[in-house]
C-alpha positions in Angstrom: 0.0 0.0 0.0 1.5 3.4 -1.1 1.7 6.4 1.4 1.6 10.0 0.1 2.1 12.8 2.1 0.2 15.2 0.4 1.0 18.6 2.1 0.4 22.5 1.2 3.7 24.5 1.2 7.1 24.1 0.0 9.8 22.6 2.7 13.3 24.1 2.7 16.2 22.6 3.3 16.7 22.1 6.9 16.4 20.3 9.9 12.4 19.6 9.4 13.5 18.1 5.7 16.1 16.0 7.0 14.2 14.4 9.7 11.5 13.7 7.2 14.2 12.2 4.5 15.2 10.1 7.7 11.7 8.9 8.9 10.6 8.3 5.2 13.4 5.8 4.2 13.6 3.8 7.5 9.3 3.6 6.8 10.1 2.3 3.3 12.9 -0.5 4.4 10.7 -1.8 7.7 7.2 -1.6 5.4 8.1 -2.9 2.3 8.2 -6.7 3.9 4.8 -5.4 5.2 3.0 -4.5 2.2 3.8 -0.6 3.6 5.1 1.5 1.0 6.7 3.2 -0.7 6.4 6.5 0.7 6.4 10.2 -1.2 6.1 13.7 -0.3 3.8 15.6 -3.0 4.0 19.2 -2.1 1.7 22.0 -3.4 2.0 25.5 -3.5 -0.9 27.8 -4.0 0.8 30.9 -5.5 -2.0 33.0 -6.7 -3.7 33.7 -2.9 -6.4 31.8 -3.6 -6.7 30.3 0.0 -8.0 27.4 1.5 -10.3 26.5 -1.4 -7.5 27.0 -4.0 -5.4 24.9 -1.8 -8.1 22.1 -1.5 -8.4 22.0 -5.3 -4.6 21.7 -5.4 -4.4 18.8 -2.6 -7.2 17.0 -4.5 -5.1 16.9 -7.7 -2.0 15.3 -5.4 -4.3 12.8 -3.9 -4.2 9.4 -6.1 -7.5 8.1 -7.5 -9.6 6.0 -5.4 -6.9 6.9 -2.6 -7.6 6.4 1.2 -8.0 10.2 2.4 -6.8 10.6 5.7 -6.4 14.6 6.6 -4.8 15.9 9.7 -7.3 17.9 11.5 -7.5 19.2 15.0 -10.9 18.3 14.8 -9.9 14.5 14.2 -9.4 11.6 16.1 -6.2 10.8 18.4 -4.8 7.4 18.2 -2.3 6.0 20.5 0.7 4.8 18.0 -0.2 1.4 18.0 -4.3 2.0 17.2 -2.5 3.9 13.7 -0.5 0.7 13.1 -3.7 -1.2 13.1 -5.6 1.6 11.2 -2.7 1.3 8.9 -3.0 -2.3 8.1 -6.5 -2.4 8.0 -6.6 -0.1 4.8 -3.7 -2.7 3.5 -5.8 -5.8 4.5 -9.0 -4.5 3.3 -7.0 -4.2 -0.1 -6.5 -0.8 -0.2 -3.6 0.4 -2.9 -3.3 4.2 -1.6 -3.4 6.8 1.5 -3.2 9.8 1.2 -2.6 12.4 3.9 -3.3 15.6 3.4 -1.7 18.2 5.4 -3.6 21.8 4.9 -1.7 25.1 4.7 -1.5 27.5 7.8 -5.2 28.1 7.8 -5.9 24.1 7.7 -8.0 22.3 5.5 -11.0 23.4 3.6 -14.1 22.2 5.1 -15.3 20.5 2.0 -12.5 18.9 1.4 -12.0 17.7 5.2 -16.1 16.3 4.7 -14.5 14.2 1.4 -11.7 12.4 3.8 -12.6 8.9 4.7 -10.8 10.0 8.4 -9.6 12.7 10.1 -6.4 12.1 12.4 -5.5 14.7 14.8 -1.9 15.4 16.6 -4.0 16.7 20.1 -5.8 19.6 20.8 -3.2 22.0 20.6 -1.8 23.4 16.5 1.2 22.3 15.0 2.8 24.3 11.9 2.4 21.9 8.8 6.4 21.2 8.5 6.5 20.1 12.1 2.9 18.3 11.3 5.3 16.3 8.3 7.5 15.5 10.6 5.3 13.9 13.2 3.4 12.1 10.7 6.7 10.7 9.2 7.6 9.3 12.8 4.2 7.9 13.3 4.4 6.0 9.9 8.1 5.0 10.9 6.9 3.9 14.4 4.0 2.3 12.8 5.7 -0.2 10.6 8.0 -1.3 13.6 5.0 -1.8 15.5 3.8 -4.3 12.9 7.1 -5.5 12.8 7.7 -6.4 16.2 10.5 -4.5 16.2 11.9 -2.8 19.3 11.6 1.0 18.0 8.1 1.6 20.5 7.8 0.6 23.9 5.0 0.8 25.6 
């Protein structure tokens, strides 16, 4: 099952890009005996001011057809790492070729466009920038595939 990362805004170089690069290819090695993977990063960039709705029409475009939507919302639902896992491999046992997460730009997600996800995952109550959002999510996908695993990476 394929994982994009499907995020409003262009990342820099830096140490938010490097973690990412990090999380992303030790994901890919420990999911691809899982059926997890491979990972990609589809950034979009919504020059003309057009706001949230221009950026919905954008992130819609990034998201594969048929594609799992899963967008990050404070509004969503908190998992404890290992509920993901199983949330994870449940859309890979259930035969499902594609997630998407879609990671809004500083004023979120559009609300239409949150309504079209199939689930909305949440980081807590508090706000997180989107880079630090990536980040996060990279970890969690990471931690994730370990869990499945049985590898040592979480303990809880």
């Amino acid at each position: 099952m394929r994982i994009h990362i499907c995020a409003v805004g262009r990342l820099r170089a830096g140490p938010e890009a490097e973690l990412i690069d990090d999380y992303l290819s030790r994901f890919d090695r420990t999911g691809r005996a899982l059926g997890l993977g491979p990972a990609a990063v589809s950034e979009v960039d919504d020059r003309k001011g057009g706001g949230m709705a221009a950026e919905a029409a954008l992130l819609r475009r990034a998201v594969p057809k048929g594609a799992v939507i899963c967008a990050l919302d404070e509004r969503g639902r908190t998992l404890t790492s290992p509920k993901f896992a199983e949330r994870l491999a449940g859309w890979r046992d259930a035969g499902r070729s594609d997630v998407a997460f879609v990671i809004g730009g500083a004023d979120g997600i559009a609300p239409d466009l949150r309504d079209e996800a199939d689930f909305l995952l949440s980081f807590g109550q508090m706000v997180w920038p989107h880079m630090l959002a990536r980040v996060m999510l990279t970890e969690q996908l990471y931690r994730a595939a370990t869990i499945l695993a049985g590898g040592p990476y979480h303990r809880a």
